[in-house]
ZARORO-219806 format. One record per residue: residue in three letters; x, y, z of N, C-alpha, C in turn. Coordinates in steps of 0.001 Angstrom, whole numbers, padded with zeros to 6 digits, always signed. Each point is the difference from the previous one (the first is absolute). Example, Ala and Ser with C-alpha at 12.3 -4.5 7.8 and 13.67 -1.06 7.14 Angstrom:
<sites>
ala+013190-005690+007800-000890+001190+000000+000900+001200+000000/ser-000350+001050-000720+000820+001190+000060-000770+001090+000730/
</sites>
This chain:
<sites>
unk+000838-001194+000000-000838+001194+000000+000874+001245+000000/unk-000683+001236-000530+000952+000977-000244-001124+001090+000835/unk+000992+001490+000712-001077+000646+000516-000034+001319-000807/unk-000941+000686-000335+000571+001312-001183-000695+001189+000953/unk+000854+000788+000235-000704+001726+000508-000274+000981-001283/unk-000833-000088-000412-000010+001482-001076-000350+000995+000293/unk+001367+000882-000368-000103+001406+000722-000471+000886-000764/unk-000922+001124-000438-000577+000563-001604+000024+001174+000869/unk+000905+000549-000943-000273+001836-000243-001526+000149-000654/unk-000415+001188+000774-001326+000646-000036-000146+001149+000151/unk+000777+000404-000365+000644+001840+000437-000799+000447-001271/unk+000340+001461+000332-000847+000995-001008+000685-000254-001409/unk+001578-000166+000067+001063+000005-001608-000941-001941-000567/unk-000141-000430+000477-000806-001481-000870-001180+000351-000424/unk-000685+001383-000177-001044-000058-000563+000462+000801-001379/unk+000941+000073-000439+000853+000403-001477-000257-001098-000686/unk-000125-000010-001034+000417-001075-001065-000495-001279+000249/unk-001131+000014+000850-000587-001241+000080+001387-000951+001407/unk+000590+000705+000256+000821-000941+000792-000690-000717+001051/unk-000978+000158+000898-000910-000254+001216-000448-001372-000785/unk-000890+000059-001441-000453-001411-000673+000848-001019-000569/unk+001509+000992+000084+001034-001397-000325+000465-000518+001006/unk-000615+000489+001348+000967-000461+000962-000856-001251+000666/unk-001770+000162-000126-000601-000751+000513+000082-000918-001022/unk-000408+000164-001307+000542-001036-000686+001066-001205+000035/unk+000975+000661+000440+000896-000982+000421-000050-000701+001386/unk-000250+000804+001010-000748-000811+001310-000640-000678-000241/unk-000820-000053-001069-001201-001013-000337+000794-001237-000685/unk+000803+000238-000540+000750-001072-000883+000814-000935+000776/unk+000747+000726+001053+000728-000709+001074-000948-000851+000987/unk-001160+000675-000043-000864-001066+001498-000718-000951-001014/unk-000472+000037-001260-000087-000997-000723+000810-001317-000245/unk+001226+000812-000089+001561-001185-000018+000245-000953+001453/unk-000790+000640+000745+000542-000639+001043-000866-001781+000270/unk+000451-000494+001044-001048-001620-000144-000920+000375+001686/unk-001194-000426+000046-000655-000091+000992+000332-000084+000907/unk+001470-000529+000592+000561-000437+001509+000892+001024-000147/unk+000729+001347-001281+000394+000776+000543-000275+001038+001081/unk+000075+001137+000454+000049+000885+000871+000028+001272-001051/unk-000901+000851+000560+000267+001438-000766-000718+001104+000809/unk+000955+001254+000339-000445+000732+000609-000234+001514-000997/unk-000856+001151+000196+000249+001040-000389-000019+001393+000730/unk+001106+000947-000555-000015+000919+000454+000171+000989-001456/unk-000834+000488+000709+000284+001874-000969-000062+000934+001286/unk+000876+001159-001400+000418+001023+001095-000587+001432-000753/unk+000282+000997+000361-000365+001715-000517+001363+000498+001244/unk-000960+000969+000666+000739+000326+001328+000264-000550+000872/unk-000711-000991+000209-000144-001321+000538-000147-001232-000012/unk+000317-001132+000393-000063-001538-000741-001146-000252+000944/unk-000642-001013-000395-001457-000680+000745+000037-001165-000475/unk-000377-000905+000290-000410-001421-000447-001421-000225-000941/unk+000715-000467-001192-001344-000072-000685-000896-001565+000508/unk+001305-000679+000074-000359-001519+000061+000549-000424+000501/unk-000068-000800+001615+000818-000889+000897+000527-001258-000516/unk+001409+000075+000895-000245-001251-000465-000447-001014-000068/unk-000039-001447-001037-000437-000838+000128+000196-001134-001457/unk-000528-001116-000279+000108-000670-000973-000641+000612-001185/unk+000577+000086-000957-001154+000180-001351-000899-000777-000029/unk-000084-000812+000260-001723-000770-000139-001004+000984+000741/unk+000538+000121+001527-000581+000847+000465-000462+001868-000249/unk+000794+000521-000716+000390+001128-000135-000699+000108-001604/unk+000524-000752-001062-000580+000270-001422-000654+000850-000023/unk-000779-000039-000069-001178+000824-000762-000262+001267+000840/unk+000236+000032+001233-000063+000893+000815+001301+001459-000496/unk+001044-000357+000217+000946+000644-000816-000156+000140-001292/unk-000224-000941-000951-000300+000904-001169-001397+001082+000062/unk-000678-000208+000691-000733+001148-000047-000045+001030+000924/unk+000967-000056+001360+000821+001099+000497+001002+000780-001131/unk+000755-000455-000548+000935+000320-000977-000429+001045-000966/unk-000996-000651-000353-001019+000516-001551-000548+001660+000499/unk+000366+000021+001805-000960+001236+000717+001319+001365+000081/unk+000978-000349-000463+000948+000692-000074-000188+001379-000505/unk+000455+000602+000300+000182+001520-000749+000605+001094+000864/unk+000925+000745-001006+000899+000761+000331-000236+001270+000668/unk+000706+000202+000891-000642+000864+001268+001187+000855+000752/unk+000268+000880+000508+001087+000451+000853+001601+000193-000261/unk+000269+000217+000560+001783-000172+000011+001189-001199+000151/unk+000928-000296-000138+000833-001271+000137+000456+000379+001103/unk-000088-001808+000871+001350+000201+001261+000207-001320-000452/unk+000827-000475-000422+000337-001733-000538+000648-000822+001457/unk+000817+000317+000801+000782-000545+000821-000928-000689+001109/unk-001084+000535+000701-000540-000168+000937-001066-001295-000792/unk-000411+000096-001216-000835-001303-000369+000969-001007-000873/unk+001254+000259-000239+000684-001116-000223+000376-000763+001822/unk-000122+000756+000755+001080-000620+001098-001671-000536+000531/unk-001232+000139-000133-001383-000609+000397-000032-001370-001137/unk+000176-000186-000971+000197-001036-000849+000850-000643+000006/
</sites>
């Protein structure tokens, strides 16, 4: 089993160029990749990091996270350090 933290910028600069929909996009692609007995947690950040999604197994989590994920949108200012060191 493997455990994955995904950490997603959600700051105000990811709502340029579509970056915010490439980023869930790819969150979405990674918790897809993963197998049912993995582990996957999420965090996004702005000014602040919060937990989108505890952890737990993808079986458990699926669908729940992809449609936390999908709720994304770009908001506030960057502090990256404080939600990498929460992930």
């Amino acid at each position: 089993n493997v455990g994955v933290a995904l950490v997603i910028d959600k700051s105000k600069s990811m709502g340029k160029d579509s970056k915010i929909e490439f980023a869930r996009l790819a969150a979405i692609e990674v918790l897809r990749s993963l197998k049912d007995d993995d582990f996957i947690t999420v965090i996004a950040f702005d000014s602040a990091p919060y937990e989108v999604v505890p952890m737990a197994t993808v079986a458990v989590n699926r669908a729940t996270a992809i449609d936390k994920i999908n709720r994304l949108f770009a908001n506030e200012g960057t502090n990256l350090f404080p939600a990498m060191e929460e992930g």
